[in-house]
C-alpha positions in Angstrom: 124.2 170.8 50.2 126.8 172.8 48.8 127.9 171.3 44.8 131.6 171.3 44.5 131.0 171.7 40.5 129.0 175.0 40.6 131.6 176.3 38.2 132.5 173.8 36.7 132.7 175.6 33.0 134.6 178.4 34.5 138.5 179.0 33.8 140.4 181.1 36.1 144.3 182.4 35.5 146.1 182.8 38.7 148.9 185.3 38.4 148.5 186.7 42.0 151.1 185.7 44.5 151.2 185.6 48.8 147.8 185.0 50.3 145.1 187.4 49.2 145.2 186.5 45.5 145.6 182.6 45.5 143.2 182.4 48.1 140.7 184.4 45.8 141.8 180.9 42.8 141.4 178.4 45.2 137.6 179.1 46.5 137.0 179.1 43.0 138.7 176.1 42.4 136.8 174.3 45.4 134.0 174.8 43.9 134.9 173.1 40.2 136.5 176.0 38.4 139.6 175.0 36.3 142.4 177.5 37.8 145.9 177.7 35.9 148.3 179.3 38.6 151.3 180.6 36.1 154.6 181.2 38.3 157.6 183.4 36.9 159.8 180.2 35.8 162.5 182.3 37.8 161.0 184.0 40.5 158.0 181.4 41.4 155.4 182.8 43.9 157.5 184.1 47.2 155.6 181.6 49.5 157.1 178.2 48.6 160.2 179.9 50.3 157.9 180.7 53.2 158.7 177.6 55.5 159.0 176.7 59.2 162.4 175.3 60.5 161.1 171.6 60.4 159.7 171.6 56.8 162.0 170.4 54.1 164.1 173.5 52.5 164.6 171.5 49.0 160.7 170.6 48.6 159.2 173.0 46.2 156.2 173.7 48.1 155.6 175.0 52.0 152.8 174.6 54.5 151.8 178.5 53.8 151.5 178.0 49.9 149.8 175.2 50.4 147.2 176.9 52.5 146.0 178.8 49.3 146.6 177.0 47.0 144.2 174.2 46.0 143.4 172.0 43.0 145.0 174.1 40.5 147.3 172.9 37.4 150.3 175.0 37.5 152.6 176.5 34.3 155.9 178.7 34.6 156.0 181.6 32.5 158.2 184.2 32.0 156.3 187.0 31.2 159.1 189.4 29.9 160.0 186.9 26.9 157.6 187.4 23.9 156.7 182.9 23.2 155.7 183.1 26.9 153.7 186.4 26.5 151.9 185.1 23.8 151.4 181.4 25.4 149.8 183.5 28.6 147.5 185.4 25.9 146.6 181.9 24.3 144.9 180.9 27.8 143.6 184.0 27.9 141.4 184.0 25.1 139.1 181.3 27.0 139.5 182.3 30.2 136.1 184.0 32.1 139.1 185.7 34.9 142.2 186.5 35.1 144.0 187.3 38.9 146.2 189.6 39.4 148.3 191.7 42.5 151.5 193.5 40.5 152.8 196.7 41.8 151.9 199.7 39.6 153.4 199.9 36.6 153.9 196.0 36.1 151.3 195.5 33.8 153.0 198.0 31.3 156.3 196.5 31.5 155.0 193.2 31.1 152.9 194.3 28.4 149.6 192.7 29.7 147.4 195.9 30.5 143.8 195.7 30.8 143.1 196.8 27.2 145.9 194.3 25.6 144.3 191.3 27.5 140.6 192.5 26.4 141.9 193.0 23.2 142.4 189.2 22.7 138.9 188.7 25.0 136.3 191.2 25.6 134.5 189.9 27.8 137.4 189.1 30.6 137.1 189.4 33.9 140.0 191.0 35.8 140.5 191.1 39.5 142.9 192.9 41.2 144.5 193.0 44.7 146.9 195.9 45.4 148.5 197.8 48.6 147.3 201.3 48.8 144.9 201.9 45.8 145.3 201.7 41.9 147.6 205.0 42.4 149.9 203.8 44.6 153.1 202.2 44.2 153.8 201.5 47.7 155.3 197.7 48.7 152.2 196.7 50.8 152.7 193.5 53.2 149.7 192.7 55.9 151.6 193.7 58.4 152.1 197.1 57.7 148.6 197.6 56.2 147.5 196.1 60.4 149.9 199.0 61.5 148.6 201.9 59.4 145.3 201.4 59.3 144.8 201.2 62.9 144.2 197.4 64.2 147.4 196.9 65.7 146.9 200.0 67.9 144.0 198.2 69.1 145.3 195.0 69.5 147.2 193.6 72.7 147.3 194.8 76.1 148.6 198.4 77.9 151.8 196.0 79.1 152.3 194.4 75.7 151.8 197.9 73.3 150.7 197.0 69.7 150.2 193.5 68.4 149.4 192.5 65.1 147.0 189.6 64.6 148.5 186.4 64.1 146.8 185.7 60.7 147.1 187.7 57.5 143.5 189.1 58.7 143.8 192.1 56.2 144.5 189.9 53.3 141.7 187.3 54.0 139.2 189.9 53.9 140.8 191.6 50.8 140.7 188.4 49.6 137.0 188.4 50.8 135.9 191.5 49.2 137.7 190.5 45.7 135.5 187.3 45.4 132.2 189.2 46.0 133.0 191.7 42.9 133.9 188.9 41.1 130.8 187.2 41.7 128.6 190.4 40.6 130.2 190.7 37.6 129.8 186.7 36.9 126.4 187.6 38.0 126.1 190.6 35.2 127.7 188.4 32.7 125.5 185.5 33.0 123.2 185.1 29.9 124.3 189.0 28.2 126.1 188.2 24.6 127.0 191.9 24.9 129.1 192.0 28.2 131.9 193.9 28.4 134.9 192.6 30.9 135.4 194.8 33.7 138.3 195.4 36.1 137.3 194.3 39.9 139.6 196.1 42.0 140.7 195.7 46.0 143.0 197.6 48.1 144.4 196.0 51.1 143.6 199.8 52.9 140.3 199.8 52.1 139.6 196.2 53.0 141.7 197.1 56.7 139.2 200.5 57.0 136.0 199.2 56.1 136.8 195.8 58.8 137.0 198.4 61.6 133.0 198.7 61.6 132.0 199.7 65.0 135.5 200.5 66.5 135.6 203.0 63.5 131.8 204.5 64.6 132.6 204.7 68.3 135.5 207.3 67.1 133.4 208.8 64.3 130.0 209.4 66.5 131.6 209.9 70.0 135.3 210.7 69.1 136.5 207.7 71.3 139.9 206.5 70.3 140.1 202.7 71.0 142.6 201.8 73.7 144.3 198.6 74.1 141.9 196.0 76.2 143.4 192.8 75.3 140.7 190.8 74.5 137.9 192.9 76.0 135.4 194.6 74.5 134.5 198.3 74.5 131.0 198.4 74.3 130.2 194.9 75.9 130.9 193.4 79.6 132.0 191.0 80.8 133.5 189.8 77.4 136.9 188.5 76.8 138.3 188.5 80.5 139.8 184.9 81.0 138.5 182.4 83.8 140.3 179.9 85.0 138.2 177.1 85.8 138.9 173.8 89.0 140.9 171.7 86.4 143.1 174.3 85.1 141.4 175.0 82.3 140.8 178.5 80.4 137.3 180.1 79.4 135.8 183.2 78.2 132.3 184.9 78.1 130.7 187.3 75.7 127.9 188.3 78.1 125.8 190.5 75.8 122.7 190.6 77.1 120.5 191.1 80.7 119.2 187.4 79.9 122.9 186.2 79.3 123.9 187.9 82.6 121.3 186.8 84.5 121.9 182.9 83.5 125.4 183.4 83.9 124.7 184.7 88.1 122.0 182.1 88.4 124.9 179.4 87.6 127.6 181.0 90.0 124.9 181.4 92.8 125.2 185.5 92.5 122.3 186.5 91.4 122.2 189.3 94.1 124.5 190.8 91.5 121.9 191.1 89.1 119.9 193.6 91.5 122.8 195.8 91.7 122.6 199.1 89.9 126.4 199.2 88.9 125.8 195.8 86.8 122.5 195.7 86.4 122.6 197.2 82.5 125.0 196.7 79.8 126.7 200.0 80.2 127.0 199.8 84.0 128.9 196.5 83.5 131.0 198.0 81.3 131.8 200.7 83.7 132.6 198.5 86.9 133.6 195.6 84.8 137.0 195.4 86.9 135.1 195.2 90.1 132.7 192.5 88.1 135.5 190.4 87.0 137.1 190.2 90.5 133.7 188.9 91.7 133.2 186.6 89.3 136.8 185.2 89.2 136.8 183.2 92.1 133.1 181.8 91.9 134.1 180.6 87.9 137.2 179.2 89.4 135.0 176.7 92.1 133.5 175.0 88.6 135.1 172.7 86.3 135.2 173.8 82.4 133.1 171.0 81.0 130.5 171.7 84.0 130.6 175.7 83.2 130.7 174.8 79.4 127.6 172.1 79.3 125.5 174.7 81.4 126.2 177.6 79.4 125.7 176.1 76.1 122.3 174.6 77.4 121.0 178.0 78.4 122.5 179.9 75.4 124.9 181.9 77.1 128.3 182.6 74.9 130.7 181.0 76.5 133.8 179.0 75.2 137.6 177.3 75.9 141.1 179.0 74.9 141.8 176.2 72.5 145.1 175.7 70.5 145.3 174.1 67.3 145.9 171.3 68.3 142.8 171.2 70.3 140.8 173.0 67.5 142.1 169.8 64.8 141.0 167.2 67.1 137.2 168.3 67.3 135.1 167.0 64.1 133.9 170.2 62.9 137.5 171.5 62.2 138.4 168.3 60.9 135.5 168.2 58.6 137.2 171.7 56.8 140.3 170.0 56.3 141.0 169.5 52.1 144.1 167.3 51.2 145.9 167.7 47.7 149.7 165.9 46.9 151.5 169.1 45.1 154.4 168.3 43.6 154.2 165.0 45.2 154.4 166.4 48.7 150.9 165.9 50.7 149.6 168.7 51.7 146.8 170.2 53.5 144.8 173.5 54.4 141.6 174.8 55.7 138.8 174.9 53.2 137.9 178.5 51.9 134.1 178.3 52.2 132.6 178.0 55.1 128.7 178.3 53.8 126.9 176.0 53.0 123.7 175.5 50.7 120.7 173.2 51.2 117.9 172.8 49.6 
């Protein structure tokens, strides 16, 4: 059972802005830190302006600040007047971490460097989100960090060309990475008098490179340069071709083993297939997976998807339904993530930020 008041002495200051940052607060704050988010009182964090057609241009918050931003008090402060400097440095001074995602250079001007916060508490925590590394001063956005660092010449089909992912995938895991250096240094902290803050930092580039895992070792070991499959995958078939089942419904397989193949023939009545030497390994499926998936197409399409789905998950095989959200929000274990919070009097909602849980 995972205790919602783990950190429940800790104080976190949230001057990061977008996704990466705030996201970092609020899985804090989920789990009983005190977070103060302080907004410039005239330039408030960009994604309250971030809204769909239908929400409500006058409300002060939007569905995409809302979806990072949980149980925090909030404070405006304008950091470039001297009373507000020194109101930020007043929190400061009891505060175990301080966010932060400005573009090089902005600490200076704002006169809140890393030694002029320490100087006021030593032992403070700083994390940091930026673009390109701690020596660049390039505008970074996910977008362009998906472009440049090679997903979105992965992504999509030969027809479509490049696609980016429709989440902000590179800063989730920035986001990601920044909470695990924050929790080794709460970690080192813990019970040492004598710890001295330290600086945790994340690039978005770093967090993009170090994602591309085995795509990036297929290039380094065998020079391959990933093409884009749509949703297949390279090393791996069939996986990711879509199946339309008898009721017009839409299903996928990741078939990654002879034992997941084998249950998957013995269902569709083709188990000759499994004799074959062009399917009957992993890497000969991937070779003639065309030829595979034009076999299996019509035999997936004589089964309904609840059948195809009951069988598969009863003999272990990977196999599951193209949902939308809509679909996704109406099962209980998506519903069970949801958190509300009224902001601003608006009611809002969002996905929880922790997805593991801890039992005794």
């Amino acid at each position: 059972m995972l205790s919602s008041n783990i950190f429940k002495n800790l104080k976190i200051i949230d001057l990061s802005t977008v996704l990466a940052g705030p996201s970092v607060g609020t899985f804090f704050a989920e789990l009983g830190a005190e977070v103060l988010k302080i907004e410039n009182s005239i330039y408030p964090d960009i994604t309250r302006s971030w809204k769909l057609p239908n929400e409500n241009q006058e409300s002060s918050v939007s569905a995409y600040f809302s979806s990072i931003n949980y149980l925090k008090s909030y404070q405006q402060l304008n950091l470039k007047i001297e009373n507000e400097r020194v109101q930020l440095l007043e929190e400061v001074k009891t505060a175990d971490i301080l966010l932060m995602n400005f573009k090089l250079g902005d600490q200076e001007k704002l006169k809140i460097t890393d030694d002029i916060l320490r100087a006021v508490n030593p032992q403070l925590i700083i994390g940091k989100i930026n673009g390109f590394g701690t020596n660049s001063d390039r505008v970074a956005y996910d977008l362009i960090l998906q472009a440049e660092s090679g997903i979105m010449s992965m992504n999509g089909t030969p027809e479509s060309g490049p696609v980016k992912m429709p989440v902000a995938f590179i800063d989730v895991l920035a986001a990601h990475h920044l909470k695990e250096g924050l929790l080794i240094e709460l970690f080192s902290k813990k019970g040492n008098e004598n710890y001295t803050g330290k600086s945790v930092t994340v690039s978005l580039y770093d967090a993009a490179v170090s994602s591309l895992a085995n795509q990036a070792s297929n290039y380094l070991m065998n020079n391959k340069i990933p093409q884009r499959i749509g949703s297949l995958h390279p090393n791996i078939a069939p996986y990711g071709e879509l199946f339309n089942t008898s009721d017009e419904r839409t299903i996928t397989f990741a078939i990654g083993s002879n034992t997941h193949f084998n249950k998957l023939c013995e269902f569709l009545d083709l188990l000759e297939l499994t004799e074959m030497e062009r399917f009957s390994t992993v890497q000969n499926r991937v070779k003639n997976r065309t030829e595979l998936f034009e076999i299996l197409k019509s035999k997936v399409a004589e089964h309904s998807a609840d059948e195809t789905l009951s069988y598969m998950n009863e003999h272990f095989v990977p196999c599951g339904e193209i949902k939308n959200l809509k679909a996704v929000f109406e099962t209980k274990l998506a519903q069970a993530m949801v958190k509300n919070e009224t902001i601003d009097g608006i009611e809002t909602k969002r996905v929880s930020g922790i997805a593991f849980k801890i039992e005794k």
